[in-house]
MDAnalysis code that builds the backbone (N, CA, C; Angstrom):
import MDAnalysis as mda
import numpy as np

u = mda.Universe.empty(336, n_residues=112, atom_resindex=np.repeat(np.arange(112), 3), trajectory=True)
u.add_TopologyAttr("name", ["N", "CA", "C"] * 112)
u.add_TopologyAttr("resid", np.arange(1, 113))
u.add_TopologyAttr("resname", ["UNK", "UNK", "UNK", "UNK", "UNK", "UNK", "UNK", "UNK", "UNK", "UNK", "UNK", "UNK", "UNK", "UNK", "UNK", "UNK", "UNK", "UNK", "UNK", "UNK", "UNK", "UNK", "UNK", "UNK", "UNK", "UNK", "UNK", "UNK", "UNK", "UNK", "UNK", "UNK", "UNK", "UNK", "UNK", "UNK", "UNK", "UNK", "UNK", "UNK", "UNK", "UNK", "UNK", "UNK", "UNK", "UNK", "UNK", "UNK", "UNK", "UNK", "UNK", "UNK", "UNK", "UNK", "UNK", "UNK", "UNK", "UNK", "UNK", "UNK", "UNK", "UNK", "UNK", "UNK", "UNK", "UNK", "UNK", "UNK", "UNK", "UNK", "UNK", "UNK", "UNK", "UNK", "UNK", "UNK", "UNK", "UNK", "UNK", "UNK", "UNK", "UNK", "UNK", "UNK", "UNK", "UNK", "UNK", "UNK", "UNK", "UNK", "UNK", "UNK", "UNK", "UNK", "UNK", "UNK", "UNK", "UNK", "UNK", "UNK", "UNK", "UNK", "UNK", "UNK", "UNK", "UNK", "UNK", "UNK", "UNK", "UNK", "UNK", "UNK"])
u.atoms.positions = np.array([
    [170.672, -49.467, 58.544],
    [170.701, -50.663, 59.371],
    [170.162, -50.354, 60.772],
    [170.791, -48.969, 61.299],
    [170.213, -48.786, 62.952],
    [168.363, -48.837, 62.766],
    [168.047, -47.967, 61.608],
    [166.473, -48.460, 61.352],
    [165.846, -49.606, 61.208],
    [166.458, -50.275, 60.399],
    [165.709, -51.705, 60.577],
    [166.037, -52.522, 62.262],
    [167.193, -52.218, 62.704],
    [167.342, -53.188, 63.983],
    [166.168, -52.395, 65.036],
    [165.749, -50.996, 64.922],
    [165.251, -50.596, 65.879],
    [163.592, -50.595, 65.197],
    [163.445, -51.076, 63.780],
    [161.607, -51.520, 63.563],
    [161.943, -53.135, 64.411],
    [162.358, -53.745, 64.491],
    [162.778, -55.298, 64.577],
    [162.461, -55.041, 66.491],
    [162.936, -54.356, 67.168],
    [163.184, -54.105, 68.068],
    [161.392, -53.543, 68.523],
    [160.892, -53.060, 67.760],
    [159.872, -52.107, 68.308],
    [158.415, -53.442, 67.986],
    [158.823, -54.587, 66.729],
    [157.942, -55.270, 66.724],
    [158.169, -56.404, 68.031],
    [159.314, -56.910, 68.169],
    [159.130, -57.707, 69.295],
    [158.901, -57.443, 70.809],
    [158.935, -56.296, 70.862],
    [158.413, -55.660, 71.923],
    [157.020, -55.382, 72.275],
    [156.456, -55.587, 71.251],
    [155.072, -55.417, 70.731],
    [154.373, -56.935, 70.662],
    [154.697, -58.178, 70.413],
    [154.833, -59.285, 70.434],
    [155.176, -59.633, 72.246],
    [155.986, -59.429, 73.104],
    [156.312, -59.870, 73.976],
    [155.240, -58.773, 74.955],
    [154.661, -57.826, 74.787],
    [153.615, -56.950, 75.506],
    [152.225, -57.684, 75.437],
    [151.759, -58.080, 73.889],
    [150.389, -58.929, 73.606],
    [150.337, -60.114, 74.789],
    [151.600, -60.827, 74.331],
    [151.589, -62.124, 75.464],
    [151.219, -61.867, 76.949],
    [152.177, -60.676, 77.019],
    [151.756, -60.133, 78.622],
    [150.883, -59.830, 78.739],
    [149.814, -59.562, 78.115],
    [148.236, -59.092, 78.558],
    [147.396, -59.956, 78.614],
    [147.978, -61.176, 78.136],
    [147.085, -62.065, 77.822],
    [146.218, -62.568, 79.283],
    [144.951, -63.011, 79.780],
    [144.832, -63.360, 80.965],
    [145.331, -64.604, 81.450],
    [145.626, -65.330, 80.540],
    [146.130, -66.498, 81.092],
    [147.650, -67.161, 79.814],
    [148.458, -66.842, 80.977],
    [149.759, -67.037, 80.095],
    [150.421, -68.685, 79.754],
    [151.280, -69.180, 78.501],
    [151.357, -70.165, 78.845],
    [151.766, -71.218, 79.557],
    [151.982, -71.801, 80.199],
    [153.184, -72.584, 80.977],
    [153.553, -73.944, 80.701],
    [154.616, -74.623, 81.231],
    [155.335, -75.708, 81.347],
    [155.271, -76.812, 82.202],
    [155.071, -77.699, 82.212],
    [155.139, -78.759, 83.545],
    [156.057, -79.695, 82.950],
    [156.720, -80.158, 83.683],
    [158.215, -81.382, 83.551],
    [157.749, -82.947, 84.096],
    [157.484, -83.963, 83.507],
    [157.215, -85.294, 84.061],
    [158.191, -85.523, 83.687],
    [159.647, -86.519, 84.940],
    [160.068, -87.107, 84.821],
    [159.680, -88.212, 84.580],
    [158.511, -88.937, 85.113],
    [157.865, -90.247, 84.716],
    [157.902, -90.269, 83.656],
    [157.309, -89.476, 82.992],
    [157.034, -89.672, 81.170],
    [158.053, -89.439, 79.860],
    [158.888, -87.915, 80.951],
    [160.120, -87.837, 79.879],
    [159.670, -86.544, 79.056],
    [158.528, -86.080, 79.337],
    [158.119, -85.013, 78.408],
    [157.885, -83.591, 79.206],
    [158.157, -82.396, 78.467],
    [157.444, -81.644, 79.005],
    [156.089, -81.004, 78.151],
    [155.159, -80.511, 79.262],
    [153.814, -80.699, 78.565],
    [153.909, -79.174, 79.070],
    [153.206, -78.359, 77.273],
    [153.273, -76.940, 77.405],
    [151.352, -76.943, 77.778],
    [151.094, -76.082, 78.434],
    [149.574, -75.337, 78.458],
    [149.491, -73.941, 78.037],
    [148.616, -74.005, 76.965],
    [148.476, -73.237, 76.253],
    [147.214, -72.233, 76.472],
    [147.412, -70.883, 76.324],
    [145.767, -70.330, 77.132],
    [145.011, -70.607, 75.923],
    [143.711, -70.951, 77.069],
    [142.324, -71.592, 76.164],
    [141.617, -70.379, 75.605],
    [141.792, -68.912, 75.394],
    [141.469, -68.047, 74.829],
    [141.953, -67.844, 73.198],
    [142.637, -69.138, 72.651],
    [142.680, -69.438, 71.413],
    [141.761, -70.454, 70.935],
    [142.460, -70.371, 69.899],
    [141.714, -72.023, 69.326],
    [142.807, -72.644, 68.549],
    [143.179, -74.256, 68.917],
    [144.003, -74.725, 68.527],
    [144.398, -74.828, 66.879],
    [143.519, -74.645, 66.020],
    [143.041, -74.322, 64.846],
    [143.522, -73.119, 63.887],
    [144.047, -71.953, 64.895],
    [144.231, -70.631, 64.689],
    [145.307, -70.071, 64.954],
    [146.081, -71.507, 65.342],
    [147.349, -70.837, 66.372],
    [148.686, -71.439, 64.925],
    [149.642, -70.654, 65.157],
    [150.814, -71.355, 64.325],
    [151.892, -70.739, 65.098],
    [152.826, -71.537, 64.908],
    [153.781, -71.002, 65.429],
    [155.537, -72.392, 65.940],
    [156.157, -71.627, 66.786],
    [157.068, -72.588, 67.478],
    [157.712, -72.516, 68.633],
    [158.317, -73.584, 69.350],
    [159.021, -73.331, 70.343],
    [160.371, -73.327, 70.228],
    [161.302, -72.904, 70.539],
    [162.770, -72.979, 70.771],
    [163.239, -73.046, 72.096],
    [163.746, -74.171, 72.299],
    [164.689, -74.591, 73.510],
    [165.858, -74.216, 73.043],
    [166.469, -73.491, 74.236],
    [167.863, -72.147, 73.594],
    [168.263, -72.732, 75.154],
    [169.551, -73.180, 74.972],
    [170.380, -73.864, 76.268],
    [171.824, -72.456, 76.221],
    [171.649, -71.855, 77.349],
    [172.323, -70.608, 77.439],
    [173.801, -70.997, 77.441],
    [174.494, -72.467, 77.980],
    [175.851, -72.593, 78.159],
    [176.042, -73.197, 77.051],
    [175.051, -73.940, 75.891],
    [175.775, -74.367, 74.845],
    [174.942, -74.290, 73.811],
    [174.983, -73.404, 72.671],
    [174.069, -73.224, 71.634],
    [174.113, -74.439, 70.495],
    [174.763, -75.109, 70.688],
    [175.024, -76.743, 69.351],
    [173.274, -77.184, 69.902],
    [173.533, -76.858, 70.934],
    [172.417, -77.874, 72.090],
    [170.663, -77.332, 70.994],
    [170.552, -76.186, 71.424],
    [169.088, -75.681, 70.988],
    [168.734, -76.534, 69.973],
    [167.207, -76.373, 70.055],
    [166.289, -76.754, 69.435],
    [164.852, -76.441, 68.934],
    [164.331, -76.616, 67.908],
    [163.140, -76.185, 67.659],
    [162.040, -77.029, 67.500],
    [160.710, -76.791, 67.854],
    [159.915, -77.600, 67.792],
    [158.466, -77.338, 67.454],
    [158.011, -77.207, 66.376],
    [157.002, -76.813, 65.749],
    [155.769, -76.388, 66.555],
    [154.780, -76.035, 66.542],
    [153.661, -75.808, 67.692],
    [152.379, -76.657, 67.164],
    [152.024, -77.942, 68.107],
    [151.266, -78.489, 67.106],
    [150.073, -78.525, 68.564],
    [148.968, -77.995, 68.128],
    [148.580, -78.242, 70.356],
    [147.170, -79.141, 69.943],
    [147.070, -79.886, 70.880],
    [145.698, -80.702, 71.004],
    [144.615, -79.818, 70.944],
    [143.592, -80.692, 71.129],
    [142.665, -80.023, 71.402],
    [142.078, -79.407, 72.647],
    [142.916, -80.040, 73.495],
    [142.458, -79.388, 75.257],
    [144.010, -78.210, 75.086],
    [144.610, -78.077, 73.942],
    [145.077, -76.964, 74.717],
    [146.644, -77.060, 75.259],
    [146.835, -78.517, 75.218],
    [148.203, -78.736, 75.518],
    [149.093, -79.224, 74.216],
    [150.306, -79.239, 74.293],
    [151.296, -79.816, 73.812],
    [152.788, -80.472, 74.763],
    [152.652, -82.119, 74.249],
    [153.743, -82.990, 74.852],
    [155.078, -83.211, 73.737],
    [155.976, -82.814, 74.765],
    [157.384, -82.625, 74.046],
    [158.115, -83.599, 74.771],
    [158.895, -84.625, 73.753],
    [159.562, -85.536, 74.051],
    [161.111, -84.971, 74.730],
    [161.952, -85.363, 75.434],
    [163.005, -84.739, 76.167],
    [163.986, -85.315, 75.617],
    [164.450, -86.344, 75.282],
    [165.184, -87.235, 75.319],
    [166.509, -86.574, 74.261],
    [165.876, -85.045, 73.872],
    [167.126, -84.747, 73.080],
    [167.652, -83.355, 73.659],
    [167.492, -83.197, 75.074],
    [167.515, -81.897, 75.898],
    [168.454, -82.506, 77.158],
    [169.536, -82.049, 77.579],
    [170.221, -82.956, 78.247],
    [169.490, -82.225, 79.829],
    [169.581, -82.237, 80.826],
    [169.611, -81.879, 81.822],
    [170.363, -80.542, 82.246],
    [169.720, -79.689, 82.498],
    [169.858, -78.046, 83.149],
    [168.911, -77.317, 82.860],
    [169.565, -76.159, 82.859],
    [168.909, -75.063, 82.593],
    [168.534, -74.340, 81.064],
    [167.586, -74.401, 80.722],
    [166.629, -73.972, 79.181],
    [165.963, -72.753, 79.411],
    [165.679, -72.066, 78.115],
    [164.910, -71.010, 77.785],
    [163.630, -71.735, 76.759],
    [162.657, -71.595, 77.181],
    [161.645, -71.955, 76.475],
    [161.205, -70.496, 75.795],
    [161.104, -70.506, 74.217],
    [161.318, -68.577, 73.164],
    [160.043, -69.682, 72.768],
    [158.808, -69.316, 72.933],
    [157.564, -69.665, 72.131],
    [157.220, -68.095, 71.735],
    [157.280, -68.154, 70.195],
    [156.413, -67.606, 69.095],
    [155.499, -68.072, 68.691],
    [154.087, -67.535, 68.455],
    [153.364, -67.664, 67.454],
    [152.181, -66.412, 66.733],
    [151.225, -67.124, 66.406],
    [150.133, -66.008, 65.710],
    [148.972, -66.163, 65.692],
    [147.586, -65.829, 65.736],
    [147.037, -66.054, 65.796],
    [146.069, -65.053, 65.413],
    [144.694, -65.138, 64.320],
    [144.262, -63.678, 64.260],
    [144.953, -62.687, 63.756],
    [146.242, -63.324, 63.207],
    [146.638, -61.552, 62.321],
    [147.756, -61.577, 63.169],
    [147.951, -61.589, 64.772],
    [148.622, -61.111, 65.461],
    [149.954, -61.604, 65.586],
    [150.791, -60.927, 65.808],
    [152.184, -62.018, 66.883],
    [152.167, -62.073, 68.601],
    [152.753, -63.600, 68.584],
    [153.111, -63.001, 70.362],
    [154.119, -64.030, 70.674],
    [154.598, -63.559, 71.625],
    [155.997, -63.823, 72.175],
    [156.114, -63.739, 73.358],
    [156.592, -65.381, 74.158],
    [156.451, -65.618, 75.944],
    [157.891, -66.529, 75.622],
    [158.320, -66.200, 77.148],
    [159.714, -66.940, 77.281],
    [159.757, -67.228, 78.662],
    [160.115, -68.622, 78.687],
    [160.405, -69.177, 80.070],
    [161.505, -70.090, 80.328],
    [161.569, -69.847, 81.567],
    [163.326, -70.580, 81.945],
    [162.736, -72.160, 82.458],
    [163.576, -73.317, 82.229],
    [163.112, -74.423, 82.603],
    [163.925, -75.031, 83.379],
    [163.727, -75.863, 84.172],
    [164.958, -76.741, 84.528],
    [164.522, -78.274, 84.622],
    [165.501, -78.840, 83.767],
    [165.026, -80.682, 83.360],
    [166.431, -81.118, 84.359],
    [165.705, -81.841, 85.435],
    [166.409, -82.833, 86.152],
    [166.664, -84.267, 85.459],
])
């Protein structure tokens, strides 16, 4: 078991390093006007090639989390409806693949 937790350990580390090299990482923007948050995705993919998901992981209450498939336009973005994310503080855990590869970026959010 300590072997498998520490291959498990050595691939996501490996996954969360790719992301970091990437030149342009992804990010988040919050419209309260709209209610959504809109992910940007680096344009050094192709929307075509990418699979993967997001998980909204709410640190004070896990009932809360959520997952949300990775579906991105063609410029590159993806709009996520809010209306089932209450207000605070989130972990945005985006996985995906692309090319064979894995990668793994995580960001903290805050929905007013």
């Amino acid at each position: 078991d300590y072997y498998a937790r520490g291959l498990d350990y050595d691939r996501q580390m490996a996954r969360i390093n790719r992301a970091a090299a990437l030149p342009e990482k992804p990010s988040y923007e919050f419209s309260s006007e709209t209610g959504e948050i809109v992910l940007h995705f680096p344009r050094t993919f192709l929307p075509s090639e990418v699979a993967g998901s997001i998980v909204f992981f709410r640190p004070s209450a896990g009932s809360l989390d959520i997952s949300v498939p990775l579906e991105l336009a063609n410029d590159m973005t993806q709009r996520i409806r809010t209306e089932r994310l209450v207000s605070g503080l989130w972990r945005a855990k985006l996985s995906w693949t692309s090319g064979g590869l894995e990668y793994y970026h995580e960001q903290e959010l805050l929905l007013e």
